[in-house]
N, C-alpha and C positions, 0 to 999 in steps of 0.2 A: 313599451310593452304593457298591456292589459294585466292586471295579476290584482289578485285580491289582497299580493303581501303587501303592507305598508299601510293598510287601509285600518282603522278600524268599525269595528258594527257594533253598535249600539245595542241588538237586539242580543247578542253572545253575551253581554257584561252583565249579564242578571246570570248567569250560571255559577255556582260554588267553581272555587277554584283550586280544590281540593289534589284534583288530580297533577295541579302543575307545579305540586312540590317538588324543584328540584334536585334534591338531596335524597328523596325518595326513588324517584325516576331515572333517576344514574346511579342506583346501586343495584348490583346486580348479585343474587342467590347463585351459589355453586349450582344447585339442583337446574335451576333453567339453564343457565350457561353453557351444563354440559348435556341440555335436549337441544338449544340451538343448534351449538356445535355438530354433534350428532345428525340432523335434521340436514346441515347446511352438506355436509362430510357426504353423507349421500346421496343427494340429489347433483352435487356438484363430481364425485367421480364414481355415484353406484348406480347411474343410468348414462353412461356417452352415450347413447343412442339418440339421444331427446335431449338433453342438455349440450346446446348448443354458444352460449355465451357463459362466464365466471358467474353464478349464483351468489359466493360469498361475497366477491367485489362491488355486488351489486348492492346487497343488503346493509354493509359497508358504508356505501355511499349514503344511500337514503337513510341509513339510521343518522348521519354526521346532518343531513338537511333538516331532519327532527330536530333535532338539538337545537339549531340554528330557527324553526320555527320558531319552537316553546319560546324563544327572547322576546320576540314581537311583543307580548303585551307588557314586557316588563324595560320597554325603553319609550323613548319618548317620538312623537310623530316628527321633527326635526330638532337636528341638534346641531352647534355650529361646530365644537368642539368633540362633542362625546358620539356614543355611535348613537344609530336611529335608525328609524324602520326602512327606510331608504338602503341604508349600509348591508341591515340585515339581508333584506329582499335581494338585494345583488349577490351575497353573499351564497344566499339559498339556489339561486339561479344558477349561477358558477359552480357549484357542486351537483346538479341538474346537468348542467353539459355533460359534465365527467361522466355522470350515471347513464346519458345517452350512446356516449362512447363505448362501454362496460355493454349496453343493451345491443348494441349493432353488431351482428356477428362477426367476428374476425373472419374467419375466412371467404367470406360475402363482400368483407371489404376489399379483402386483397384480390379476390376477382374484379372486382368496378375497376380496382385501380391497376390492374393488369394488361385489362381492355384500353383503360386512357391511354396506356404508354403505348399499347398495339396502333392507335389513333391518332398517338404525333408520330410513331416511326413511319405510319401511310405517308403521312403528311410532308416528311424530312425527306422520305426515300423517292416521292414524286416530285418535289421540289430537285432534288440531286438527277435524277432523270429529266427533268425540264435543261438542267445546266448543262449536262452530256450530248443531250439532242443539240443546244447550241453550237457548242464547242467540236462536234460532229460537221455542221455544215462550214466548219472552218479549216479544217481537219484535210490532207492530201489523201486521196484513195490507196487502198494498201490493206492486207489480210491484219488480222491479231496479232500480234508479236510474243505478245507479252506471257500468255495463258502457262506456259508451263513452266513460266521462272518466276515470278510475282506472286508471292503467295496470300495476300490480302486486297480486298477491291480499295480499298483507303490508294495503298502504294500501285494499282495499276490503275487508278484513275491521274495519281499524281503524274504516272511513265506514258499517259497514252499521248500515240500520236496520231496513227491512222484511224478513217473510218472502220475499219476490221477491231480495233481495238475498242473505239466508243459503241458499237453495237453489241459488242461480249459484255462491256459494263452496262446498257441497256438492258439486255437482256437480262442480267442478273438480278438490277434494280426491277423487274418486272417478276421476276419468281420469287425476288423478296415479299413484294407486295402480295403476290399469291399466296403465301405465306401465312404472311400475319392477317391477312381478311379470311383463311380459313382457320386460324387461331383462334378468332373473334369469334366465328359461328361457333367453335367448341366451347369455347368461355359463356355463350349464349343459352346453350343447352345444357350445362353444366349451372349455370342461376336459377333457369326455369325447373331443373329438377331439383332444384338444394330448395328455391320456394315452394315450390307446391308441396315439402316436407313441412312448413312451418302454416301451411292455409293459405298461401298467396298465390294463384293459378295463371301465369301468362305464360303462352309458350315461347318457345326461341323468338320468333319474328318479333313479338309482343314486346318480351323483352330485350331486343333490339331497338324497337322503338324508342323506351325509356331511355335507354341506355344512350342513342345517339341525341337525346334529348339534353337540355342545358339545366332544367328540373329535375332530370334522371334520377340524378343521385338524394336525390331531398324526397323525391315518392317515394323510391324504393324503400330507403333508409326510415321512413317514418314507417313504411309497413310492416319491415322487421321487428324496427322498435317496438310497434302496438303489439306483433304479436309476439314478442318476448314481454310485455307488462303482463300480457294474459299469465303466462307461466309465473312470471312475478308474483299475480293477486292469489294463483293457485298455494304456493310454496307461504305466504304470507296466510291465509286460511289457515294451513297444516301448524303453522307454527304458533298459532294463535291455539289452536286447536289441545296442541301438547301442554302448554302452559296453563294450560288448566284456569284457576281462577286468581294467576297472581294477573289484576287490572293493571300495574305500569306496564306490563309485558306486553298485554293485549292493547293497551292504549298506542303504545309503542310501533306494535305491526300495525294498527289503524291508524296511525301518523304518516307511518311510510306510504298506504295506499293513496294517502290526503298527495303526497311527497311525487305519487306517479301520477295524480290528474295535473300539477301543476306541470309535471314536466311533458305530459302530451299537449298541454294550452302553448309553451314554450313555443313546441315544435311548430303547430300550427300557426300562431300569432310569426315565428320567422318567414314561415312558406307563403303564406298571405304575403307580407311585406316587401318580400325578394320579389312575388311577382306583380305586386304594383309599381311597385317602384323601379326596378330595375327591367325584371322582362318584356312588360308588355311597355313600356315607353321604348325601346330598342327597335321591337319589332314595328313599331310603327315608325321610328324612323326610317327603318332599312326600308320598308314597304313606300314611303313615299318616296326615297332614291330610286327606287324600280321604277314608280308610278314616271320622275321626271323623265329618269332613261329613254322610258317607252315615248313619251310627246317630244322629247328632242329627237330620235330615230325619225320620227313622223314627219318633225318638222324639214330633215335634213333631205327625206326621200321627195318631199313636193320640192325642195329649191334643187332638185336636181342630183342627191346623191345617192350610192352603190346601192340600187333595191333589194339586191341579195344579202348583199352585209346585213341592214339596215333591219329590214324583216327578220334574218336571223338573230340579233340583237332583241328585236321585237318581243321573238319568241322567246327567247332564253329567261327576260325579265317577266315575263309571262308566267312562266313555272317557276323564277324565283316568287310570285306574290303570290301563287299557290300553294307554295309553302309553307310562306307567311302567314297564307290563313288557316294551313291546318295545324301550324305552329299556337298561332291565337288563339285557336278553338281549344286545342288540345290542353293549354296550358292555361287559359279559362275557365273549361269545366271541371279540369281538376280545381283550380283554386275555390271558384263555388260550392263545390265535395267539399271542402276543409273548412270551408268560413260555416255551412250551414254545420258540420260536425265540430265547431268550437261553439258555436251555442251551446250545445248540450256540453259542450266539456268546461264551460264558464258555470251553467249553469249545475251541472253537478258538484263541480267544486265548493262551491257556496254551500251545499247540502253534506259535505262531507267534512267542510271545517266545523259548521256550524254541529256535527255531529262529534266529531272526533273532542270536540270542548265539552260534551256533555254524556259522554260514554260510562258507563258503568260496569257492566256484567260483559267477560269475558267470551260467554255463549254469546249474547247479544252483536259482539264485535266479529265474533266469526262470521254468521248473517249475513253482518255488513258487508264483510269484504267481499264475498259471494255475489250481493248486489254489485260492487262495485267491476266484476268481472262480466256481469251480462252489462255494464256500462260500454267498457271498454271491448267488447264484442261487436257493439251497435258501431262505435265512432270507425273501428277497424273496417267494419263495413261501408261505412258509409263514404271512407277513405281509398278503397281499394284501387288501386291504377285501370283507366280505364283501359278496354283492349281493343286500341287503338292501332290499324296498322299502314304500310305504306303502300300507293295507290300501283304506282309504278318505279319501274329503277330508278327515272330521271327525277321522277319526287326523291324517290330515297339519297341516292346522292346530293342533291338541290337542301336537303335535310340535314344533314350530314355536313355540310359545307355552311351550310347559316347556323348550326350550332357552333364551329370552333368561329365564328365570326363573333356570335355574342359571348363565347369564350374569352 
């Protein structure tokens, strides 16, 4: 992973290093203590309307990544024995997940993850319906039996014997499924209104899209995230703001904001890499399985076989490779979005360490963070999920089926 920790710069070592007295920097004044406190107290339960993720947990975190910064210049670039920048860096990173975690709305999550489970019960409940159908045409003819004595479908699927009986557990397993795919729509509309609370605008379909998608949860999830740093760099302003002119204070909040561009480089440098490496090699495997499908059907129809089969096979692998490629696209131009928006968040970062070493004046660091919010404005933008949507059913499900395959 890309990261400026572990590196040092030359051009930083000419700056006093006044500020990185340890002893100074970890003691902390009653009087600020109890403005944080204060600061943190109400923003975390004197607006639930808008405070949507722990505030303190979060501050929390990123003050523990400070900590963990400041070491960098005072240990060695490799050590075989002792720690090193290396150690640090991973360190710092690892405490960055956590802060990601803290940043990603709970209840946001628990929807994605509510919908996944709705999307293997489809899965479970249509496989169980494939076995019924079977066990149906083996089945002697004869009404339901069962229906008024059996009071779970587990124990009348284990009692059935007639066809009367396999079409009641049919049918059930089919208003199951009605079910949970109109669950799915409400869990759908129910993201799209909780986002567009937070600045993120996809409707239901939109965000179905993401959602049946195998990067679903890694766009979504970074959108949250960016837009909870916003409220981050705002609350980090204010607290900069109170502290008046004690500089470890302010040095401190303009550490953590250093602490938020590396954790959005984080995010970005994973989603790049997930989709070089893992997605888009997949998809071009499955896409040339289709491609051979289609020239063996071809082949099989000139030496004489079923030209109905054969063409409908044709077809089917047809609209699997157009999937594929609105798969590819899709999940291309977002990666292109993130890589041209980690330039600027490489390239900020650099501007922000190089700044947070040589900070002074407490107004000055307010400023900053300020800057560092129309920063994080730009990359949220430039990040946004495209709105992307499905052409037709048979794509949508064709979509939907090659995502739990690269599952």
């Amino acid at each position: 992973m890309n990261t400026v920790f572990g590196k040092t710069n030359d051009g930083m070592a000419q700056y006093p290093n006044i500020f990185f007295n340890r002893i100074l920097f970890l003691s902390i004044s009653v009087l600020t203590y109890v403005i944080l406190s204060f600061l943190l107290a109400s923003n975390v339960h004197g607006s639930d309307e808008t405070a949507s993720f722990n505030q303190s947990d979060a501050i929390d975190s990123l003050k523990s990544a400070v900590k963990k910064f400041d070491q960098l210049d005072n240990v060695p670039d490799k050590a075989w024995l002792w720690t090193d920048k290396k150690n640090i860096a991973e360190d710092i990173n690892d405490i960055l997940d956590e802060t990601i975690s803290i940043l990603d709305i709970p209840d946001l999550v628990e929807l994605r993850k509510n919908y996944r489970q709705l999307e293997r019960a489809i899965i479970l409940e249509q496989d169980r319906i494939s076995n019924l159908k079977e066990s149906r045409l083996l089945a002697p003819e004869g009404e339901s039996s069962f229906a008024r004595f059996i009071p779970t479908q587990t124990m009348k699927q284990w009692t059935a014997t007639t066809t009367g009986d396999f079409d009641s557990l049919i049918e059930a397993g089919q208003k199951n499924i009605i079910q949970y795919q109109s669950d799915m729509r409400a869990i759908e509309a129910q993201l799209s209104e909780s986002l567009s609370k937070i600045g993120i605008e996809l409707n239901p379909e939109q965000v179905e899209f993401w959602l049946s998608s195998v990067i679903g949860d890694d766009v979504l999830s970074m959108s949250i995230v960016f837009s909870n740093i916003k409220d981050m760099t705002n609350l980090l302003a204010d607290l900069t703001k109170e502290s008046g002119e004690n500089i470890n204070y302010a040095k401190r909040y303009y550490g953590m904001l250093v602490m938020l561009h590396q954790l959005v480089i984080n995010m970005q440098d994973k989603f790049i890499m997930k989709v070089d490496d893992e997605i888009l090699p997949k998809l071009e495997d499955l896409s040339k399985e289709a491609e051979a499908n289609i020239q063996e059907a071809r082949k099989l129809i000139k030496s004489g076989g079923s030209r109905t089969s054969l063409e409908y096979n044709i077809s089917a692998n047809e609209i699997t490779k157009q999937t594929i490629e609105l798969y590819r696209k899709s999940v291309t131009d977002h990666r292109d979005k993130v890589s041209r928006a980690l330039v600027i968040s490489k390239n900020e970062i650099r501007v922000a360490v190089n700044t947070y070493k040589t900070v002074r004046l407490s107004s000055d660091v307010m400023a900053l963070i300020r800057e560092g919010l129309d920063t994080f404005e730009t990359l949220m933008n430039l990040q946004i999920p495209a709105a992307n949507v499905f052409q037709n059913n048979a794509i949508r499900e064709e979509f939907r089926k090659l995502s739990e395959k690269m599952k």
